[in-house]
C-alpha positions in Angstrom: -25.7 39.8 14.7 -27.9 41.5 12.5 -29.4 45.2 12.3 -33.2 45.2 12.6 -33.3 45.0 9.0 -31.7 42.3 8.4 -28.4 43.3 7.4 -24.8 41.7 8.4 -22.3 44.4 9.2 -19.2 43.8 6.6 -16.4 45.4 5.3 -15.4 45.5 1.8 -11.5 45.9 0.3 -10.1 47.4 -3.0 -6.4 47.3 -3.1 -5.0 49.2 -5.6 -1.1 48.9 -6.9 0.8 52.2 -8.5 -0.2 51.3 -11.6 -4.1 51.9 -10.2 -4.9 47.8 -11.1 -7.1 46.3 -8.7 -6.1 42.9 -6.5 -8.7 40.4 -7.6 -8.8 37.1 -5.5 -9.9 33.8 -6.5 -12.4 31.7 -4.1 -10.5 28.1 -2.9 -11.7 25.5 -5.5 -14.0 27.9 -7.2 -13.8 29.2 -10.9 -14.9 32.8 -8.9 -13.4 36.2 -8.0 -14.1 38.8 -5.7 -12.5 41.7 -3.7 -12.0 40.7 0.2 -14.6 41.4 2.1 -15.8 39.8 5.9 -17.9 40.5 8.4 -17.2 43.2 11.9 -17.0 41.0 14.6 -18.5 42.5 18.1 -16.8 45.4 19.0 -14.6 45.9 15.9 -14.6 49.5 14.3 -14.8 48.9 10.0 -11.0 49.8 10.0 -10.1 47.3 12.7 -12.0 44.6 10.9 -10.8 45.8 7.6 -6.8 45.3 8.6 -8.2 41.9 10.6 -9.8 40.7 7.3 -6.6 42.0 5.2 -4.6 39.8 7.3 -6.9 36.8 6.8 -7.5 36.7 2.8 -4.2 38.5 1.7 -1.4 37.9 4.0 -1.2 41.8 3.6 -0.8 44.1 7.0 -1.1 47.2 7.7 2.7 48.1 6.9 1.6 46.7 3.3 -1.2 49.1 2.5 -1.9 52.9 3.2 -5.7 53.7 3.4 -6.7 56.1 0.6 -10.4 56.3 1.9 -14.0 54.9 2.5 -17.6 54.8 1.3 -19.9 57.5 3.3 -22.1 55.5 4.0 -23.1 51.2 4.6 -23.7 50.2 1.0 -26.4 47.0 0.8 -27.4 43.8 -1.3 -29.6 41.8 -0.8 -28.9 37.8 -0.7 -30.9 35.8 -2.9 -32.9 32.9 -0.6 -31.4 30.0 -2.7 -27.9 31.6 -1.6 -28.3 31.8 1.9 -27.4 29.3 4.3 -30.1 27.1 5.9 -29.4 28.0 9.5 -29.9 31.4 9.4 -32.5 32.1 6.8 -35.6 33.7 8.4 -35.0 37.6 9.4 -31.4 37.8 7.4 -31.5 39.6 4.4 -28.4 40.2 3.1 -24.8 42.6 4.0 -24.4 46.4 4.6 -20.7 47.1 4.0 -18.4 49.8 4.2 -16.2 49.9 1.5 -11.9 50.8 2.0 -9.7 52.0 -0.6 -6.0 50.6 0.1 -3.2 51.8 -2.1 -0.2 48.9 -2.4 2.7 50.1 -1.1 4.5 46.8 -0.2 5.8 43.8 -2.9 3.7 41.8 -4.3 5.7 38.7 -2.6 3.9 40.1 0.1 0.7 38.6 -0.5 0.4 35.2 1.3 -3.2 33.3 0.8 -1.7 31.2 3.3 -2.2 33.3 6.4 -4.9 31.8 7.8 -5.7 28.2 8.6 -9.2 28.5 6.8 -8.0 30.6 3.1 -10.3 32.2 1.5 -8.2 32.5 -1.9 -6.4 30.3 -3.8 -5.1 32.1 -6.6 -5.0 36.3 -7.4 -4.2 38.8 -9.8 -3.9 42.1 -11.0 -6.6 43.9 -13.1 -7.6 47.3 -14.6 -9.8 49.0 -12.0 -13.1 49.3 -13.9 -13.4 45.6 -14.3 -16.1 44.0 -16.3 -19.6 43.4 -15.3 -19.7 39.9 -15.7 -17.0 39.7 -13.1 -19.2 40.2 -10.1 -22.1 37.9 -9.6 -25.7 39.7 -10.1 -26.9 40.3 -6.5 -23.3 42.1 -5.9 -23.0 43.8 -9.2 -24.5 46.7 -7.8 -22.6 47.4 -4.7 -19.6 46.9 -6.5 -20.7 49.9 -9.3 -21.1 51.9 -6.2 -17.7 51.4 -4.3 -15.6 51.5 -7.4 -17.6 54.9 -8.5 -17.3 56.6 -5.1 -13.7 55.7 -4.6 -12.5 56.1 -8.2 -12.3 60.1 -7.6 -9.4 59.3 -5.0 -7.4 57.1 -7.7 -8.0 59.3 -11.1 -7.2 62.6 -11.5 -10.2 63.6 -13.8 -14.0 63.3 -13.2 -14.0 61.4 -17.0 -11.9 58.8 -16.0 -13.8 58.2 -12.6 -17.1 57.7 -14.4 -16.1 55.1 -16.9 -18.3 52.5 -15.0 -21.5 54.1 -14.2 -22.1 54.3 -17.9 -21.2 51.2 -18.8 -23.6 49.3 -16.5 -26.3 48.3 -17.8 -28.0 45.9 -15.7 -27.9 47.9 -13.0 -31.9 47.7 -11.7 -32.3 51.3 -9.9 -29.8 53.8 -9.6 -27.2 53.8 -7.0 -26.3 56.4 -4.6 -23.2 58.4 -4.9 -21.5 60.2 -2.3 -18.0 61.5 -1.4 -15.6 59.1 -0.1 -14.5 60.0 3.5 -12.0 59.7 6.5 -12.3 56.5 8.4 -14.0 56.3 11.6 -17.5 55.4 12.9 -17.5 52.2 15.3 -19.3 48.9 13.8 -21.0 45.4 15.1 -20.9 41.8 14.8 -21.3 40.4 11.6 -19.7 37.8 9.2 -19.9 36.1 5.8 -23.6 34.6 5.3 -24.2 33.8 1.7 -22.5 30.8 0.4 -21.4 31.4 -3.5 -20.1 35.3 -3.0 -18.4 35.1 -6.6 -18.9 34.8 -10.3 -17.0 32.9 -12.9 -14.9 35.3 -14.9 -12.0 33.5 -16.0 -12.4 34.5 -19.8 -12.3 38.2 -19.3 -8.9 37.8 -16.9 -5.2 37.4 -17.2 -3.3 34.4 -15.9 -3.7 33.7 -12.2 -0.3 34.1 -9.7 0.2 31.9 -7.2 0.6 32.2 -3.7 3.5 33.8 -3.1 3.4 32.4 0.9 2.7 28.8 -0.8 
């Protein structure tokens, strides 16, 4: 289901361990890597379909992860038409997604790419949380910059440390909005994945990949 502007309800996921690195998971038989993300099915609130899609990617539930906070407000992208699958082009435009901030407070043997019968990941790893630009594919790159900055206030302590990656993004086209992150709440509608390459190769600016714990 789409809003009358073409938007996919979605739901995007930063997990954060204590040392404030960011879980980055690797697409199955892809050389890309992406936060989890997925749509809100029909009557699914963000936070339901947040744990739902957790469960799915990560192997992660809810007794894993303690919720830090949210984006404000839907953040957008638009899907380039070359990325979009054949049977729904026409009115779909691209995802609206709130974002969720998860602080790590299981083992990392906890994470099992295996959960699901369709994985999304096949590999994952660690990394600092202002990760490079080139790590996010271009019609995303924004949308990321906006999450990370909004949410960054609830991981660093200092207003320097949580602006690291708003200057440092220069291909950003217009300027994003900022906001305070928030409680959760607000109810959601159906929705689900669309576009069909959602990451970007970034191997070279990465460490090692881990394997599937659940493997």
């Amino acid at each position: 289901m789409l809003d009358r502007d073409g938007y996919r309800p979605n739901v995007g996921i930063i997990i954060v361990n204590h040392r404030n690195e960011v879980f980055w998971g690797k697409r199955v038989r892809e050389h890309s890597w992406q936060f989890p993300q997925g749509g809100i099915k029909h009557g699914e609130t963000p936070e339901e379909a947040m744990y739902r899609e957790l469960q799915e990617e990560t192997g992660l539930r809810s007794e894993h992860v303690r919720i830090l906070g949210r984006t404000r407000d839907w953040l957008r992208y638009e899907v380039p038409r070359e990325w979009i699958k054949r049977d729904i082009r026409g009115n779909y435009r691209g995802q609206k997604q709130i974002w969720f901030l998860l602080r790590m407070i299981g083992r990392d043997c906890d994470v099992r790419l295996r959960a699901s019968e369709h994985p999304e990941f096949d590999a994952w790893r660690w990394h600092e949380y202002w990760i490079p630009l080139e790590a996010v594919i271009e019609f995303k790159r924004e949308v990321y910059s906006q999450a990370l900055n909004e949410l960054s206030r609830l991981v660093f302590a200092t207003s320097r440390e949580g602006s690291r990656y708003l200057r440092a993004r220069p291909w950003t086209r217009r300027a994003g909005r900022d906001g305070a992150a928030t409680s959760v709440g607000e109810g959601g509608v159906a929705g689900s994945d669309a576009e069909t390459v959602p990451g970007a190769p970034v191997d070279q600016h990465l460490p090692p990949p881990r394997a599937d714990a659940g493997a």
